[in-house]
LUMPAPA-521072 format. One record per residue (C-alpha): x, y, z; residue number from 1; chain. Coordinates in pm, 1 decimal. Example, Ala and Ser with C-alpha at 12.3 -4.5 7.8 and 13.67 -1.06 7.14 Angstrom:
2
u|v|w|i|ch
1230.0|-450.0|780.0|1|A
1367.0|-106.0|714.0|2|A
end
This chain:
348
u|v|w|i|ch
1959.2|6293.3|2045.1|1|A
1593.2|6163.9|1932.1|2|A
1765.0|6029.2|1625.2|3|A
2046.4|5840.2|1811.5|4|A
1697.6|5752.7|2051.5|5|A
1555.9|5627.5|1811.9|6|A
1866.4|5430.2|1571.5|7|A
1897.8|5258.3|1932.4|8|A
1537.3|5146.1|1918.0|9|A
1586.5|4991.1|1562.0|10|A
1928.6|4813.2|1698.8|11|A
1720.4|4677.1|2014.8|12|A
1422.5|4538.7|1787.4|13|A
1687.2|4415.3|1537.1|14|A
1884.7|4189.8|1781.4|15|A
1550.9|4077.4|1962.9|16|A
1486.0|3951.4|1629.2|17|A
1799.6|3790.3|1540.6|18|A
1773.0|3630.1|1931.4|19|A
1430.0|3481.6|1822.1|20|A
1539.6|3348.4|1540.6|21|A
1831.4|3147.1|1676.4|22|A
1624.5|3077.8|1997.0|23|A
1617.7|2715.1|2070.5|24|A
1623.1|2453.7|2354.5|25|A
1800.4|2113.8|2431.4|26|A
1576.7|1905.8|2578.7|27|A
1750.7|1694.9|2879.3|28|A
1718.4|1329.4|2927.2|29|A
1523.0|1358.5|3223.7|30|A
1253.0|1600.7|3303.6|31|A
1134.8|1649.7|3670.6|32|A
980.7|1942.1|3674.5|33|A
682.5|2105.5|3513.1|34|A
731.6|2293.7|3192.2|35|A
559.6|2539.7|2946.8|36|A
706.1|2506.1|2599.3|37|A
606.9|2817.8|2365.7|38|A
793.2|2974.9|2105.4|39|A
1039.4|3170.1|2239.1|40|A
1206.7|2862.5|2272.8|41|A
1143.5|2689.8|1983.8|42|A
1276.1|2456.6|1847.4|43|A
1336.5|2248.2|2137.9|44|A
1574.8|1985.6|2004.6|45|A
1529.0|1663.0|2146.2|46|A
1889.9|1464.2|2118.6|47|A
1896.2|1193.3|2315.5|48|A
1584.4|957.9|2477.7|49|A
1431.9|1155.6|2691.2|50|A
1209.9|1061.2|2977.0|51|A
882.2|1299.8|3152.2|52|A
879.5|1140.4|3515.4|53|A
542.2|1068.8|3668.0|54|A
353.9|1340.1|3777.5|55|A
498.3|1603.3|3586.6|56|A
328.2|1802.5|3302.4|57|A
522.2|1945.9|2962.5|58|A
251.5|2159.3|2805.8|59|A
320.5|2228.9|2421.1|60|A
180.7|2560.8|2343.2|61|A
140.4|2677.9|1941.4|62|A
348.2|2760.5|1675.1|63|A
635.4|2536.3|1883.5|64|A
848.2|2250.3|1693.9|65|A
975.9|1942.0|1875.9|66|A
1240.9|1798.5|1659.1|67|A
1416.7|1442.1|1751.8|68|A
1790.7|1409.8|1642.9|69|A
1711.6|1105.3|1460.9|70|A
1440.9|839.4|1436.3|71|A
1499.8|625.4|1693.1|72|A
1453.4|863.3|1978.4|73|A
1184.0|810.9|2195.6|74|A
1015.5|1081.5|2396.7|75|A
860.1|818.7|2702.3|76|A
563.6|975.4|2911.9|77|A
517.5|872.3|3293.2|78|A
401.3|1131.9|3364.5|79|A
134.4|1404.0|3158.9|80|A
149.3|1565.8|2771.6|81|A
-62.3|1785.7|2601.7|82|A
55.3|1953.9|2298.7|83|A
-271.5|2232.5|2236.5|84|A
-189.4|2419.8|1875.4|85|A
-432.4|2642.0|1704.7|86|A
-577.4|2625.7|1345.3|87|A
-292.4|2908.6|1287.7|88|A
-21.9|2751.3|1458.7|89|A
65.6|2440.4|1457.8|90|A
271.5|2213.7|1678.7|91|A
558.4|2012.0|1505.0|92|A
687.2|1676.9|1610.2|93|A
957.1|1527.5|1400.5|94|A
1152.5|1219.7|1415.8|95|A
1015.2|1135.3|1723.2|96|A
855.3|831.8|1889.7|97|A
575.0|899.6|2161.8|98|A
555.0|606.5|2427.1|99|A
253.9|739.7|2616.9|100|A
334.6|437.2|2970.5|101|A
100.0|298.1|3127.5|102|A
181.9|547.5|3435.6|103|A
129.6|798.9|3236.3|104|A
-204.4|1063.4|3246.6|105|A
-529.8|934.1|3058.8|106|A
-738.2|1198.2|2904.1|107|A
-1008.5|1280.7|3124.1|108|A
-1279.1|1464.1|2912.0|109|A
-1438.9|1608.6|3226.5|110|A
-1141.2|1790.7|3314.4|111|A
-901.9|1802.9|2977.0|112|A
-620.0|1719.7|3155.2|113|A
-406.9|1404.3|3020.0|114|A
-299.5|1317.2|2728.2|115|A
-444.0|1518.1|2445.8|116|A
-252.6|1663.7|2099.8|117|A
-469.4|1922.4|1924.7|118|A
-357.3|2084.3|1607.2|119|A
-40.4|1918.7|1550.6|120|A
161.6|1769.9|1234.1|121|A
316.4|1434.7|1304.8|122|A
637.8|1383.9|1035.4|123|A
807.0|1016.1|1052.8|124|A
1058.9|875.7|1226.6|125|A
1119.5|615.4|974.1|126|A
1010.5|244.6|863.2|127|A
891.6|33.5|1143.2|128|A
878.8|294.8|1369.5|129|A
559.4|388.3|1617.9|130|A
453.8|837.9|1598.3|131|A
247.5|748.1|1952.5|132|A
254.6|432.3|2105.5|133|A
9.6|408.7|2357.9|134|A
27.7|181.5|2664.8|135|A
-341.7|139.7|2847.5|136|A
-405.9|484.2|2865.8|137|A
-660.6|723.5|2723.4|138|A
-536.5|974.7|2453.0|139|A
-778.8|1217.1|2230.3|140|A
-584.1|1369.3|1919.1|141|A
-780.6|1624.1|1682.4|142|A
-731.4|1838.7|1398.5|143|A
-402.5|1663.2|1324.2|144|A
-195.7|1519.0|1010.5|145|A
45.1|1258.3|1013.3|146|A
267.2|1245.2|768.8|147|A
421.3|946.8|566.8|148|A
424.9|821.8|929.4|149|A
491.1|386.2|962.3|150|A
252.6|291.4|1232.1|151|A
49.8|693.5|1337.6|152|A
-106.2|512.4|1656.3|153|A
24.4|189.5|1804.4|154|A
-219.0|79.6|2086.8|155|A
-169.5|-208.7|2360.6|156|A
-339.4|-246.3|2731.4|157|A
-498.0|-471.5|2966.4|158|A
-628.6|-216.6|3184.5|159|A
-991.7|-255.7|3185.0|160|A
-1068.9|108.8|3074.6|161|A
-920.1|237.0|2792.3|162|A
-1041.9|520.1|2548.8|163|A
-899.7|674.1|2194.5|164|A
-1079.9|975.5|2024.3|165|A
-906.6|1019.9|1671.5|166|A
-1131.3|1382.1|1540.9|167|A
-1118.7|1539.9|1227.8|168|A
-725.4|1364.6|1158.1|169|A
-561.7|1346.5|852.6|170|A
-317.9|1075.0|766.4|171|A
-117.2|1127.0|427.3|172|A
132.5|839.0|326.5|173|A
327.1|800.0|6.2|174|A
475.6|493.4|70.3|175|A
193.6|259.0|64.1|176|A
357.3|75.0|402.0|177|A
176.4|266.2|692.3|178|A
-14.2|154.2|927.1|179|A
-218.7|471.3|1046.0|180|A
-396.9|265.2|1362.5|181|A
-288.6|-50.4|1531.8|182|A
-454.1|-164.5|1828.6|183|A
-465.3|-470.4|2029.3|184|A
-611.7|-378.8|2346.3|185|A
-893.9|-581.0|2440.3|186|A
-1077.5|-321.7|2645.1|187|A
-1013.5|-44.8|2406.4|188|A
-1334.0|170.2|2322.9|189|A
-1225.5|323.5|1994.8|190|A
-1378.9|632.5|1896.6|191|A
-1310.5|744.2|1497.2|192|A
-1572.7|1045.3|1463.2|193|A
-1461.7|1295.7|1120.6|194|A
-1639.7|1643.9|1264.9|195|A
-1541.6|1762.8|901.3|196|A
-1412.0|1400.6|826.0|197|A
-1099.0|1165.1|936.0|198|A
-906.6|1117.4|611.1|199|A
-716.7|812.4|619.8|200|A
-507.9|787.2|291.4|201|A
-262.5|554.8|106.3|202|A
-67.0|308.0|303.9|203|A
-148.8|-54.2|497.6|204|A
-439.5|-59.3|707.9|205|A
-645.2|54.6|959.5|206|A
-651.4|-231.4|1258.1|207|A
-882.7|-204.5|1531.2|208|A
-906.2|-467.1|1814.1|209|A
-1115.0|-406.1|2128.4|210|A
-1438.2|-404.7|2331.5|211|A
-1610.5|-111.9|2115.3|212|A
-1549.3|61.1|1802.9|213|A
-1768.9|380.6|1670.4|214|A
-1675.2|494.8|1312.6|215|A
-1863.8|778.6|1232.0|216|A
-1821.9|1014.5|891.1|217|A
-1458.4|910.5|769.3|218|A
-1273.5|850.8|473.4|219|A
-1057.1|566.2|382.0|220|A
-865.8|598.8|26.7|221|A
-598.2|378.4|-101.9|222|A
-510.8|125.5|187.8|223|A
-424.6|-201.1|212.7|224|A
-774.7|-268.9|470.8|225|A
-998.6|-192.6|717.6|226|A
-1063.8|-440.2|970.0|227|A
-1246.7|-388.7|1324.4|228|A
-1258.5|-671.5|1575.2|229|A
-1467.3|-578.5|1844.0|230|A
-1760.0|-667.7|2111.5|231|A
-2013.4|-405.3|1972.3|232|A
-1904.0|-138.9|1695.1|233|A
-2118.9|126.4|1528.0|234|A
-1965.7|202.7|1133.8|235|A
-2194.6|442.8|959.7|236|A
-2159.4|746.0|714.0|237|A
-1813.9|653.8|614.8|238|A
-1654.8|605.9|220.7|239|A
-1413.4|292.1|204.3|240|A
-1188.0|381.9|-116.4|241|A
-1033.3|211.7|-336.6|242|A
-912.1|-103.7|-51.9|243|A
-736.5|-353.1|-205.7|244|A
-897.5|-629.0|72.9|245|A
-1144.3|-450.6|122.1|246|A
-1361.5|-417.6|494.4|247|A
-1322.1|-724.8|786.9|248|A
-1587.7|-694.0|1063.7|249|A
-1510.0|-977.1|1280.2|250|A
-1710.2|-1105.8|1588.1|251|A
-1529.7|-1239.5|1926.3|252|A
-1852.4|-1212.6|2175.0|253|A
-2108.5|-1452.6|2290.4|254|A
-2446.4|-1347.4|2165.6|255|A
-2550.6|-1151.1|2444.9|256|A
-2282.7|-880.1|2397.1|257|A
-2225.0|-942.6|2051.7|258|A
-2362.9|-689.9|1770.2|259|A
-2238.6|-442.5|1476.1|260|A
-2475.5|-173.0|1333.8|261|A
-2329.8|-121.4|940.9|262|A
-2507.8|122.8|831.0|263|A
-2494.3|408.0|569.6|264|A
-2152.9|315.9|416.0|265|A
-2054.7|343.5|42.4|266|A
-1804.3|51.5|-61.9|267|A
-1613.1|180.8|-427.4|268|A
-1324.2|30.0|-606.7|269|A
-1243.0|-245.1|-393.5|270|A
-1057.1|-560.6|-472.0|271|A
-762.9|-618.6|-724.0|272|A
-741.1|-750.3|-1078.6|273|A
-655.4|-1139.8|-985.7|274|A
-803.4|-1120.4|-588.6|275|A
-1127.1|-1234.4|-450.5|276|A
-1139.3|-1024.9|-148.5|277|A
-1484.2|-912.7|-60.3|278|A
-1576.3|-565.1|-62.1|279|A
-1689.2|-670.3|324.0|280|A
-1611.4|-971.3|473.2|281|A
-1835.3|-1098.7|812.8|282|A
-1614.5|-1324.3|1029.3|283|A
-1753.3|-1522.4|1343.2|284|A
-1434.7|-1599.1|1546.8|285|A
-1670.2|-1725.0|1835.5|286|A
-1854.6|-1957.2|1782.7|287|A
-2118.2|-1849.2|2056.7|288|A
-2144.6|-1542.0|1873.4|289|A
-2453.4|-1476.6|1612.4|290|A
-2521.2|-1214.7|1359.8|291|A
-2871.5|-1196.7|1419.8|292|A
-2840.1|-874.3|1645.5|293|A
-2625.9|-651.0|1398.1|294|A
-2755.4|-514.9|1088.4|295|A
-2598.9|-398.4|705.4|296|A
-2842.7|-136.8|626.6|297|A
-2883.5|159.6|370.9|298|A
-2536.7|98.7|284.4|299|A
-2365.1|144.6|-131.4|300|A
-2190.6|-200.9|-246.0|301|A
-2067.1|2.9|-602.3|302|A
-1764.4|-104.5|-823.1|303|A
-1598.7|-439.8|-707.5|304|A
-1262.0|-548.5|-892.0|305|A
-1167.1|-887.4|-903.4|306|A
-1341.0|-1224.3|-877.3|307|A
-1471.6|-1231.7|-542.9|308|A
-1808.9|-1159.9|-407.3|309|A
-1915.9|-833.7|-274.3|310|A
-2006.8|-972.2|78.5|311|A
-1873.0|-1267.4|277.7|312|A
-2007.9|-1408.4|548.3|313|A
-1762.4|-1697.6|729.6|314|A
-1589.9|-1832.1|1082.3|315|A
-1714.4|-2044.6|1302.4|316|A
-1995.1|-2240.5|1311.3|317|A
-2097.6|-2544.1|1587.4|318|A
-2383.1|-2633.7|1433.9|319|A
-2318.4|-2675.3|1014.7|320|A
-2681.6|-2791.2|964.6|321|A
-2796.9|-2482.1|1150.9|322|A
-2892.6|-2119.4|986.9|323|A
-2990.1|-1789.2|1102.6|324|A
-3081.4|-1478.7|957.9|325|A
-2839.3|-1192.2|852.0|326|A
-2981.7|-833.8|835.9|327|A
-2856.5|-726.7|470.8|328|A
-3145.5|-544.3|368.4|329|A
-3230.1|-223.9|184.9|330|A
-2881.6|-196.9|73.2|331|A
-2767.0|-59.1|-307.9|332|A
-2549.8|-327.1|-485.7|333|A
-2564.1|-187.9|-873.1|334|A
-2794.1|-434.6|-1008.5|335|A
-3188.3|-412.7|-868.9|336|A
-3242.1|-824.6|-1028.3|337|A
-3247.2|-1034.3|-667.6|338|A
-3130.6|-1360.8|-840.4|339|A
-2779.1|-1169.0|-913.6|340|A
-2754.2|-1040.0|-602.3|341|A
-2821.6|-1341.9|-420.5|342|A
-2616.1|-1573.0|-629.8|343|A
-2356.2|-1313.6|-728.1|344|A
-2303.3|-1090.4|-413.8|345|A
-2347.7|-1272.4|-123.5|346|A
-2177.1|-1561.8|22.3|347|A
-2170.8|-1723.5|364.7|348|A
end
């Protein structure tokens, strides 16, 4: 009897087992009710576009994969997602695209409800395609890889608040076409902060459009650019990698508002063979806006291919005759002799 006892045990474990291993969910077109995903029920197969209504939460717990049928499917938020993975267990999303509405739940730090993805692995959903598009909300993502991903994050808005905190991320792309952030919100406040370092590698460019930008400790390898468009942005302790057009800080304030603290930076390997992009390139797209509260400190200009200079400085001016200074000092540009490096680095 305790042997048949305990051959029935084995047989119970054994077909739990099996169970868990063939355990999966179809997701339905239209969820209206909260929901815990968690492995049990993984994968949860995602076949058709599906739709979270406003105010209703889908929490993503570890270890759990989220797997679209195809690329074009599009998982649209009204209402809230949070996908929370641990350094052990990651969450999965593949072939999916995120559309994060307008309706949908900002990330409120003081409460860490809303949007938020911790911990999870992005795959693509093919050329052209956007891994989170994000409406005029606020989303933080940390401790998460996208992989040979098109456009990673794919921002719009009007509203007037609107925050993105992008934390120790890792973007890997092999087809030199990604995009790994788009943004053309004008009130965005973009936060890009590498705890052990955002790693942005291969692919197009990094594009950055809003009211304020903070870069702090990242690494940018192999793209096409960097380029930040803002009111008031803070880039400092970052390496900008082998960029083939190298780094675009452009101004669109009036004076008052206006001003970029570049600081701390090391520039390597930009440019092409037969190009004369800058390794950074200054652009004044209003014309009320001046340089002369921003500084490019303490920063490394090192290798530069092509035949351009190392620094830019252009856009518009209203008065041609007129001048005013540009904080460039104390910065490393190879050569010590100040002749070269004010006839052979700098132009404005």
């Amino acid at each position: 009897m305790k042997r048949l006892l305990t051959n029935l045990l084995l047989l119970s474990i054994l077909i739990t087992g099996i169970e868990r291993l063939n355990a999966q969910t179809t997701v339905p077109a239209l969820i209206t009710s909260n929901q815990v995903w968690d492995i049990s029920g993984s994968p949860y197969l995602v076949n058709q576009n599906t739709y979270i209504d406003s105010g209703v939460k889908v929490l993503v717990k570890p270890g759990v994969e989220v797997l679209g049928l195809n690329g074009n499917i599009q998982f649209i938020v009204d209402g809230e997602l949070q996908a929370n993975g641990t350094v052990d267990s990651n969450i999965l999303f593949h072939q999916l695209q995120i559309q994060l509405q307008q309706k949908a739940r900002s990330y409120d730090s003081a409460t860490g409800t809303g949007a938020y993805f911790n911990h999870c692995v992005f795959t693509s959903p093919g050329i052209g395609k956007m891994v989170i598009y994000v409406m005029g909300i606020s989303v933080k993502i940390e401790n998460s890889t996208f992989s040979n991903t098109y456009y990673s994050l794919y921002i719009t808005g009007s509203l007037s608040t609107q925050r993105i905190d992008l934390l120790a991320c890792t973007f890997n792309d092999n087809t030199g076409m990604s995009s790994p952030i788009y943004s053309g919100s004008s009130y965005l406040e973009a936060y890009l902060i590498g705890n052990t370092f955002n790693n942005f590698g291969g692919g197009g460019g990094v594009y950055i459009y809003g009211r304020k930008t903070t870069m702090l400790n990242n690494v940018f390898n192999g793209l096409n650019k960097v380029s930040v468009t803002s009111q008031a942005s803070l880039i400092s302790c970052n390496l900008f990698n082998k960029l083939r057009q190298g780094v675009e800080v452009s101004f669109i304030a009036a004076d008052s508002v206006n001003s970029c603290v570049f600081t701390h930076n090391t520039l390597d390997s930009t440019g092409y063979s037969f190009g004369g992009d800058p390794m950074l390139k200054l652009t004044r797209n209003n014309s009320a806006a001046k340089l002369n509260q921003s500084r490019f400190n303490n920063n490394n200009f090192l290798y530069h291919i092509g035949t351009g200079r190392k620094v830019i400085i252009n856009g518009s001016n209203p008065v041609p005759t007129s001048s005013e200074p540009v904080n460039l000092k104390n910065n490393y540009w190879v050569s010590t002799d100040s002749t070269t490096i004010d006839t052979g680095m700098i132009m404005d």
